[in-house]
C-alpha positions as CSV (number, residue, x, y, z in Angstrom):
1,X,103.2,73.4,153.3
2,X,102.7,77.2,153.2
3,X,105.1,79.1,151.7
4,X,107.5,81.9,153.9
5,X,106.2,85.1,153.3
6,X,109.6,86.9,152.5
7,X,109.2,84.1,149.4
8,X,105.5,85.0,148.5
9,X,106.9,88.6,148.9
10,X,109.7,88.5,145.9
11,X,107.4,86.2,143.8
12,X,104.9,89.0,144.1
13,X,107.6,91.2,143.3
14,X,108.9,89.1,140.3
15,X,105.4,89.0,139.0
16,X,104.6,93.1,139.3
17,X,108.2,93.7,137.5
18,X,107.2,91.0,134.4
19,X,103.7,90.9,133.8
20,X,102.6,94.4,135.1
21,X,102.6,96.8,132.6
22,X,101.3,99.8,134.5
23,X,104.6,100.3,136.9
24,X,107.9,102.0,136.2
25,X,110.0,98.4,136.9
26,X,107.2,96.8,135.0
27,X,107.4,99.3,131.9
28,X,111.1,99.2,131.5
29,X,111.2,95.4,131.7
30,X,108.8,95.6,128.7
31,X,111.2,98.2,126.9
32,X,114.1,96.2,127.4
33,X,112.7,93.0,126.2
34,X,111.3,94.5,123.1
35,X,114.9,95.5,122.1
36,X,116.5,91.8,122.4
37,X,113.1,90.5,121.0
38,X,113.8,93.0,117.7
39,X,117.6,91.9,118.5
40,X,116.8,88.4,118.2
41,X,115.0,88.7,115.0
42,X,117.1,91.2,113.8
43,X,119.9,88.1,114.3
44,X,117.9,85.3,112.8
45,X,117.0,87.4,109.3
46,X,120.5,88.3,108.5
47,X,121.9,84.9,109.3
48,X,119.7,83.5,106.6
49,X,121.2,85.6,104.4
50,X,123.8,84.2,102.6
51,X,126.4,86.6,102.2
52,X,126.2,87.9,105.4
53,X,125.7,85.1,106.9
54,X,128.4,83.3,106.1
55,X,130.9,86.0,107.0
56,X,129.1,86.6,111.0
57,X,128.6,83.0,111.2
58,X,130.6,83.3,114.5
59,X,129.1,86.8,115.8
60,X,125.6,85.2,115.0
61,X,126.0,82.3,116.6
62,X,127.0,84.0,120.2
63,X,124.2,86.5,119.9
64,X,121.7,83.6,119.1
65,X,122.6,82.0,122.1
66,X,123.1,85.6,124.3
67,X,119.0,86.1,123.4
68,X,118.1,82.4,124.0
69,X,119.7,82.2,127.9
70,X,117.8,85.9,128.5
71,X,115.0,84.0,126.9
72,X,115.0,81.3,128.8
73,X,115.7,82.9,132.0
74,X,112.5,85.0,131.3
75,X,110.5,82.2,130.7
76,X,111.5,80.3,134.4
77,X,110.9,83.5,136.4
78,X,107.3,83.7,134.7
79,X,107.1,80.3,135.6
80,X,108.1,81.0,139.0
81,X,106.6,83.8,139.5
82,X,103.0,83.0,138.5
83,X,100.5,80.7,141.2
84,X,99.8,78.2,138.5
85,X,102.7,77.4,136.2
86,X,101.1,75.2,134.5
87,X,98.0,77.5,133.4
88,X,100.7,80.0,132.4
89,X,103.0,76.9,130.4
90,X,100.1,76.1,128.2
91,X,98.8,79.8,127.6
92,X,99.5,81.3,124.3
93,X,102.4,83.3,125.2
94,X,103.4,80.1,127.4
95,X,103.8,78.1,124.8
96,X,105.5,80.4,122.3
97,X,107.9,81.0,125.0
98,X,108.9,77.8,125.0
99,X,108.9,76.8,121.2
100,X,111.3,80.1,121.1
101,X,113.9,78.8,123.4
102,X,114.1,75.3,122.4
103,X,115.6,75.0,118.9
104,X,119.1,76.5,120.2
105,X,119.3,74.1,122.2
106,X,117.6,71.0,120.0
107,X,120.6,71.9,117.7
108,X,123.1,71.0,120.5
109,X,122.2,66.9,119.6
110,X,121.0,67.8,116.2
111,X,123.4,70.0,114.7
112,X,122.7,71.1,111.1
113,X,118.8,70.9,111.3
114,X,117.5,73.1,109.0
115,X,113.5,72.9,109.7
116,X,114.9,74.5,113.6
117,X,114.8,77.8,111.3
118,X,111.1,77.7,110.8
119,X,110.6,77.2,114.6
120,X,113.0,80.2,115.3
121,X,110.8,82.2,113.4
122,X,108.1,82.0,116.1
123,X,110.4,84.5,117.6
124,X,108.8,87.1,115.6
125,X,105.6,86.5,117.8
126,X,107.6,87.9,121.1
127,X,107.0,91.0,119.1
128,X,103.2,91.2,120.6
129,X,104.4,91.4,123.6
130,X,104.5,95.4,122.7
131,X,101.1,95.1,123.4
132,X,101.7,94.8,127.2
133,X,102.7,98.1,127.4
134,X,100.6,100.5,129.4
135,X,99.3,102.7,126.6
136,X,98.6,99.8,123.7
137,X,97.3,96.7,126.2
138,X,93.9,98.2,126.6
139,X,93.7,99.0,122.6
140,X,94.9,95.4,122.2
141,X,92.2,93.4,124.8
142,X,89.3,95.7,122.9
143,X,90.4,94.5,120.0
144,X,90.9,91.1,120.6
145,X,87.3,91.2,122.6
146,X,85.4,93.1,119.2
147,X,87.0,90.3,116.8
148,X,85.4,87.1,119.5
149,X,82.2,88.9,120.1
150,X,81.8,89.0,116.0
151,X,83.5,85.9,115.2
152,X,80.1,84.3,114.7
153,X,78.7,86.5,112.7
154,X,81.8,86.3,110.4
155,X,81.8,82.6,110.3
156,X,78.0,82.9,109.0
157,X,79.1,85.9,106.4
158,X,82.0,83.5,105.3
159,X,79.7,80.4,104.8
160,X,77.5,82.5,102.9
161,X,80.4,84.0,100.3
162,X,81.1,80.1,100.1
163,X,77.8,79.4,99.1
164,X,78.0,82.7,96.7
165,X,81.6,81.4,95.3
166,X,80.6,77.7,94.5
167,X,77.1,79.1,93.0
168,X,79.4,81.7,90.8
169,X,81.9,79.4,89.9
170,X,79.2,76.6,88.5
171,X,77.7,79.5,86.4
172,X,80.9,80.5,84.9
173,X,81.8,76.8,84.0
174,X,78.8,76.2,82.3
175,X,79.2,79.8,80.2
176,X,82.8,79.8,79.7
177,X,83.4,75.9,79.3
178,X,87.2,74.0,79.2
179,X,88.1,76.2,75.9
180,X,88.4,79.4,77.6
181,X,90.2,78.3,80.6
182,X,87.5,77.1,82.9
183,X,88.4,73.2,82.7
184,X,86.6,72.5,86.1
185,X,84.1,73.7,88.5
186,X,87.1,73.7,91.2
187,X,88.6,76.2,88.5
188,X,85.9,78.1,88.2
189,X,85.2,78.3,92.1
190,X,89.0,79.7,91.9
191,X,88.7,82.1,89.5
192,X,85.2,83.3,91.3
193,X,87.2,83.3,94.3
194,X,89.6,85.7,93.0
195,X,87.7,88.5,91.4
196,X,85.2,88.6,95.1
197,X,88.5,89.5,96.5
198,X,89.5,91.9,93.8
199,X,92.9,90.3,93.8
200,X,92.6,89.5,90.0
201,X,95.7,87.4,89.2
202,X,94.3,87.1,85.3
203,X,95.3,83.6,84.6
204,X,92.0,82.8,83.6
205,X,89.5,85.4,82.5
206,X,85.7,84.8,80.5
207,X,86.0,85.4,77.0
208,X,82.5,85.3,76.1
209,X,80.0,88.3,76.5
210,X,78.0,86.5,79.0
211,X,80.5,85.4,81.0
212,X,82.3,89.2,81.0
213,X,79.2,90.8,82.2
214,X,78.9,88.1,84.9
215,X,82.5,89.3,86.1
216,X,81.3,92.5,85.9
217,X,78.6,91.2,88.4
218,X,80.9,89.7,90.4
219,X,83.5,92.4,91.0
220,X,81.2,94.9,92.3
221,X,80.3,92.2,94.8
222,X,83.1,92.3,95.7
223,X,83.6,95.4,96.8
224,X,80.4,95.4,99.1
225,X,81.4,91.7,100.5
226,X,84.5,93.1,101.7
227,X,83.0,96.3,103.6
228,X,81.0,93.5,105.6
229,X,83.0,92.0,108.1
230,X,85.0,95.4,108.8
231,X,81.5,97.1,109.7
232,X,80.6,93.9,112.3
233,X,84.1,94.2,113.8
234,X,83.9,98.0,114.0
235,X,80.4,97.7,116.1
236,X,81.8,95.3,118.4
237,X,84.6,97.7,118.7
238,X,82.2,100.9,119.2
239,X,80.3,98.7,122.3
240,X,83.7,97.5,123.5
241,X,85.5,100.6,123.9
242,X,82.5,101.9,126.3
243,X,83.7,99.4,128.8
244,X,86.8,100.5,131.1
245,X,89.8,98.3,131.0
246,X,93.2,98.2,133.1
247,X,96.4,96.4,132.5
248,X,96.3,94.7,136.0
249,X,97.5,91.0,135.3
250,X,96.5,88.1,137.5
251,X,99.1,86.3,139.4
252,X,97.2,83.0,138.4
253,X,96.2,82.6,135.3
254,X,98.7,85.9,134.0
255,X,96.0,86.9,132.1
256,X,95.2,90.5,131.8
257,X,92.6,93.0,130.5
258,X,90.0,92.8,133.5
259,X,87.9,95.8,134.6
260,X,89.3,98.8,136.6
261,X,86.5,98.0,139.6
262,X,87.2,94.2,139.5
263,X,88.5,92.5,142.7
264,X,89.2,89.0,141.2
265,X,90.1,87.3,137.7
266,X,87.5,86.8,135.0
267,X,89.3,83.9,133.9
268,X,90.3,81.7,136.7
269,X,88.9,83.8,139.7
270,X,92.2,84.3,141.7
271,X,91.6,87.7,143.7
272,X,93.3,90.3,142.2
């Protein structure tokens, strides 16, 4: 059965206010909801601490469930507003909208639950939704299209520091040996592992000539390992940045990020 058009009308409407980022309605939606997101978070930090806490147990408790009906109510009139709910439910942001509404009310049958606290803390994640503002959501698709387009170069630069890493680690057993800290070649792959990075906790270090001039080695290895995958994500950036995004969002999929000549949806090809 089709649906009225004065319906289709405020759905459309619903969805330009939510998802759009490009419109004034659509902008100061945005605004507002990155106050109760900060808000919200804001809530959940101090009420872990104890002192505080304890003292606006009360106050805390109201605001926590203030943000979780505005959540909630958000989450439906995406829902509703959207031509496939269901596409939208099991998005990214779908699902994190969800798994930030549901503890509050989980604790309604299981009061006391203290693991609810780490699923609050998904909350923090609402925070991207800054990104959908007008001036930062093309920023954010090139960067999120530069890191895919060089994800598999990365994943071959990162199985070859493995191989690097094992190789180092084995070498260092051998040289060092259990009486200077190297009881393993796990321990050794560790220790490699942490002087690549530069991080250099100093639990276990060579004592031996050969084995300090093969950290030598290592370190300034390090330093030109890490410079690799920031130059393969910057020349994906470079080539992505030529391209000419909008912030238009489908009313299908709610995905944005498509081209300012496109006339329907990279993603699930609803017309735009």
């Amino acid at each position: 059965m089709a649906e009225h058009p004065e319906m289709n009308n405020w759905k459309d409407k619903i969805h330009e206010i939510i998802f759009e980022a490009d419109t004034p309605l659509g902008k100061l939606f945005d605004e507002i909801l990155i106050v109760c997101i900060l808000a919200s978070v804001l809530v959940v930090m101090l009420d872990s601490v104890e002192s505080i806490g304890g003292e606006y147990s009360q106050l805390f408790y109201i605001l926590e469930w203030f943000f979780t009906i505005i959540f909630t109510i958000e989450y439906i009139l995406r829902l509703i507003s959207v031509k496939r709910p269901a596409k939208y439910a099991t998005s990214f942001f779908g699902i994190v909208d969800l798994l930030t509404v549901i503890p509050t009310y989980l604790d309604l049958f299981l009061p006391g639950t203290r693991f609810l606290l780490v699923i609050r803390i998904l909350r923090v994640l609402r925070i991207f939704r800054i990104l959908k503002l007008a001036k930062y959501v093309g920023e954010a698709n090139l960067l999120i299209k530069a890191i895919k387009a060089s994800s598999r170069k990365i994943t071959i630069f990162l199985f070859f520091v493995i191989s690097i890493v094992v190789v180092l680690g084995s070498l260092m057993y051998i040289i060092e040996g259990s009486e200077h800290g190297f009881t393993s070649i796990p321990k050794s792959i560790y220790w490699a592992i942490v002087t690549l990075t530069t991080v250099g906790y100093g639990d276990v270090a060579p004592q031996t000539s050969l084995g300090q001039a093969m950290a030598v080695v290592v370190m300034i290895m390090g330093y030109s390992i890490i410079a690799v995958p920031t130059g393969i994500v910057t020349v994906e950036m470079a080539q992505a940045f030529k391209e000419n995004i909008t912030t238009k969002s489908c009313q299908g999929c709610s995905y944005s990020g498509h081209d300012s000549d496109a006339k329907h949806c990279k993603y699930c090809g609803s017309e735009l």
